[in-house]
ROSE-4610 file (N, C-alpha, C; in Angstrom, 1 decimal, always signed):
// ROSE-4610
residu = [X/X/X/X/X/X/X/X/X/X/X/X/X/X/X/X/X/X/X/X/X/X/X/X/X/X/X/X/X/X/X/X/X/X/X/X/X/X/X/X/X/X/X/X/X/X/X/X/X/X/X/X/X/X/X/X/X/X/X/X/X/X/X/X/X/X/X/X/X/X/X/X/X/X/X/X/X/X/X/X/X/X/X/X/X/X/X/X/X/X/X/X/X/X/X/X/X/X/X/X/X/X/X/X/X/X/X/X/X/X/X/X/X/X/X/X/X/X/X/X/X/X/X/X/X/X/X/X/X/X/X/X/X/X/X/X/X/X/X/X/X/X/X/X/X/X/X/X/X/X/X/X/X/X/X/X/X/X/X/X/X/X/X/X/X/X/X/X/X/X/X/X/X/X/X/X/X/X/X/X/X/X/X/X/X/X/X/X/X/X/X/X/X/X/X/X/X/X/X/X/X/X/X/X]
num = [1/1/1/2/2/2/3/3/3/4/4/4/5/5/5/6/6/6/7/7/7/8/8/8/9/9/9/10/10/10/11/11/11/12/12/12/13/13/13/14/14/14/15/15/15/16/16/16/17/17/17/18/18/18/19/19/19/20/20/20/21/21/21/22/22/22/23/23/23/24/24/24/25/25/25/26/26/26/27/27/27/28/28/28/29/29/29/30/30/30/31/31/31/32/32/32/33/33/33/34/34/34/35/35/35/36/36/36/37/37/37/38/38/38/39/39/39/40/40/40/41/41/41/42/42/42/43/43/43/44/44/44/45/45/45/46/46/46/47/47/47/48/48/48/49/49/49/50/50/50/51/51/51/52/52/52/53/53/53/54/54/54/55/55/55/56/56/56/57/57/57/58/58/58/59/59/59/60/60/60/61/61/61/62/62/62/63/63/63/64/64/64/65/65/65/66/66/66/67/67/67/68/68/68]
x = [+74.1/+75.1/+76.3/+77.0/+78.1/+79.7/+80.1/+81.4/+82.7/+82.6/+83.6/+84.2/+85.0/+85.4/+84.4/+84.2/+83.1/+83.8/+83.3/+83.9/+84.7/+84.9/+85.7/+86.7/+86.4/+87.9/+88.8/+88.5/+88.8/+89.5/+88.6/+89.4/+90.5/+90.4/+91.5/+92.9/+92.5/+93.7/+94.5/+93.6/+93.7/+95.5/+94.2/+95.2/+96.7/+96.6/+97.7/+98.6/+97.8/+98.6/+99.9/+98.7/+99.9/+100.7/+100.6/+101.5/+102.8/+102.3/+103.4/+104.1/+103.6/+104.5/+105.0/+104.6/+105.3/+106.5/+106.5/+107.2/+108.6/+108.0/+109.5/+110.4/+108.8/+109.6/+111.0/+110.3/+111.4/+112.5/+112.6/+113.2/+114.3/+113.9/+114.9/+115.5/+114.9/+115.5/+116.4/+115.6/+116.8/+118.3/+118.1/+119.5/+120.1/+119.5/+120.1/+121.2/+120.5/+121.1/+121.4/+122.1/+122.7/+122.3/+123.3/+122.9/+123.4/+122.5/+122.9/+123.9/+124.0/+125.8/+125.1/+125.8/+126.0/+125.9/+126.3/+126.2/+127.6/+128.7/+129.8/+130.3/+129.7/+130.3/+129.4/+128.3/+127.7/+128.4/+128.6/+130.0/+130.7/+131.5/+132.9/+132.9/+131.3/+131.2/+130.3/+129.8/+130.0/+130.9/+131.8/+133.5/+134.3/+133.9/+134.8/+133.8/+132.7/+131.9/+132.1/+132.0/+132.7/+133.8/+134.6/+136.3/+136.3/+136.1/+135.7/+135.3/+134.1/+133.8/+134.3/+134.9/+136.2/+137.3/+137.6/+138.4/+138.4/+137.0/+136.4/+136.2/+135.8/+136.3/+137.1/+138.5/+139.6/+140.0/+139.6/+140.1/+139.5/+138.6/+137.6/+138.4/+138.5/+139.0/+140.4/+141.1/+142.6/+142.3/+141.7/+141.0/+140.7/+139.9/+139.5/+140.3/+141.4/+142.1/+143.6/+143.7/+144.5/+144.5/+145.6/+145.8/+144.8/+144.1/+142.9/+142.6]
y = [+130.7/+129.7/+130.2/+129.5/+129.2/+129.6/+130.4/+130.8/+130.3/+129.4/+128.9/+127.5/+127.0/+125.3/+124.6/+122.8/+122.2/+121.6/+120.7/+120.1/+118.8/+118.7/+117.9/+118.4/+119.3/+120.0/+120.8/+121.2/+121.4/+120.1/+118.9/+117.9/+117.6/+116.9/+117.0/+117.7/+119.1/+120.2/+119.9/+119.5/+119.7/+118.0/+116.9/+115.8/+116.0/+117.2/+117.5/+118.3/+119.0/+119.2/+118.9/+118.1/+117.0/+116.4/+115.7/+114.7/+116.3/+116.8/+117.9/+118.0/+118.6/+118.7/+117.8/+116.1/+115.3/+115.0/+114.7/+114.5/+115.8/+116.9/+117.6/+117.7/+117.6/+116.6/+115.6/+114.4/+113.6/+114.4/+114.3/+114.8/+116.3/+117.1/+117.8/+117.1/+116.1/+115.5/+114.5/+113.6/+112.8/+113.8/+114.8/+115.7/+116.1/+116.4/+117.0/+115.9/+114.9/+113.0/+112.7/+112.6/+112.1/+110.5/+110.3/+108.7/+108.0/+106.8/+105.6/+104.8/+104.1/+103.3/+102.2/+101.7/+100.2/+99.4/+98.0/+96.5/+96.5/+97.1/+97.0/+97.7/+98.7/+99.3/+99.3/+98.7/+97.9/+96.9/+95.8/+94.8/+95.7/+96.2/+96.6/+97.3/+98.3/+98.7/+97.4/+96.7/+95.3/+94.3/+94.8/+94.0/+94.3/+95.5/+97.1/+96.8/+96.7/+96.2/+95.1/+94.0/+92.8/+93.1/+93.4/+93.6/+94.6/+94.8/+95.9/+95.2/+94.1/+93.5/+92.9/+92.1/+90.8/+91.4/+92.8/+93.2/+93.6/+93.9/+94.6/+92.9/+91.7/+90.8/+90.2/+90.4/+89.7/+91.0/+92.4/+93.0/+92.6/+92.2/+91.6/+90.5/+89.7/+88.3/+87.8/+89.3/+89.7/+90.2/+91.1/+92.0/+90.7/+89.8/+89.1/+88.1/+87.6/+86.9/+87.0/+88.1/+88.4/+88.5/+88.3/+87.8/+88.3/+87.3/+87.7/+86.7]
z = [+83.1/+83.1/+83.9/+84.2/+85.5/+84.4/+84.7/+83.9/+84.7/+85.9/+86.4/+86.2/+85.9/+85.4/+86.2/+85.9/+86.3/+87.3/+88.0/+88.7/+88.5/+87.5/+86.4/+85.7/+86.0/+85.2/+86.0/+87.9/+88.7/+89.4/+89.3/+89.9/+89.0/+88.0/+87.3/+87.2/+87.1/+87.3/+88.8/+90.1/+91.1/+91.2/+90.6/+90.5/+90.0/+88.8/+87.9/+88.5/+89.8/+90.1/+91.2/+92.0/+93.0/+92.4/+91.5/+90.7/+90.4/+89.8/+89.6/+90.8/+92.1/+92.7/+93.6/+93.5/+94.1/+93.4/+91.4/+91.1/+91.2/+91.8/+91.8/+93.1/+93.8/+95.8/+95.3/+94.5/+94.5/+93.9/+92.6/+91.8/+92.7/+93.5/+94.6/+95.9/+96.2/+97.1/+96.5/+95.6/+94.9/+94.5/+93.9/+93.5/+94.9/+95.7/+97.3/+98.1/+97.8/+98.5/+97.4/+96.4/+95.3/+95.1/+94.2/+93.8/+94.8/+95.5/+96.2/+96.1/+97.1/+97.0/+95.3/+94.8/+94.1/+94.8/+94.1/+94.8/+95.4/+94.4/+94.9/+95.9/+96.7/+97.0/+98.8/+98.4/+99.3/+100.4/+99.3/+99.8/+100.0/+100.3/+100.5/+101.9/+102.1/+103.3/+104.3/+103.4/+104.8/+104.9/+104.0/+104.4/+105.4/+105.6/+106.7/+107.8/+107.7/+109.2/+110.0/+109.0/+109.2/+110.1/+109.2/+110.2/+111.4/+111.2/+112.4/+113.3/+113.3/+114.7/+114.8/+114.0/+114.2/+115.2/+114.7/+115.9/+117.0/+117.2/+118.4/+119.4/+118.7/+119.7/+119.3/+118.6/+119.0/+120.3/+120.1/+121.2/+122.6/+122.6/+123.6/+124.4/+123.5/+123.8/+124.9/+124.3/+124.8/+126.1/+126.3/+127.7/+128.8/+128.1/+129.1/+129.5/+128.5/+129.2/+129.2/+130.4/+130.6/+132.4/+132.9/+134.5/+134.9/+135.8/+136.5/+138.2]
């Protein structure tokens, strides 16, 4: 008889152990990059984008029509 695990109990371990170390991939990277924006806070940086381009062509607007 064969004193080494079966091949069922090698696959298994083997599954057990990817899952282990994917879930600590995430789990280090998620803590490294912290928690994501909110909803609110979402809005607020596409309120600031928004405006931002509104100014970039009212500055446009000015450039161009000026004596020419």
């Amino acid at each position: 008889m064969s004193t080494s695990p079966s091949y069922r109990a090698q696959l298994i371990g083997s599954f057990l152990a990817a899952f282990l170390i994917i879930v600590l991939a995430v789990a280090a990277v998620t803590a490294a990059i912290g928690p994501g924006l909110d909803s609110t806070e979402l809005r607020e940086r596409q309120e600031l984008q928004e405006e931002r381009q509104e100014q970039r062509e009212d500055q446009l607007d000015e450039d161009n029509s000026g004596p020419g």
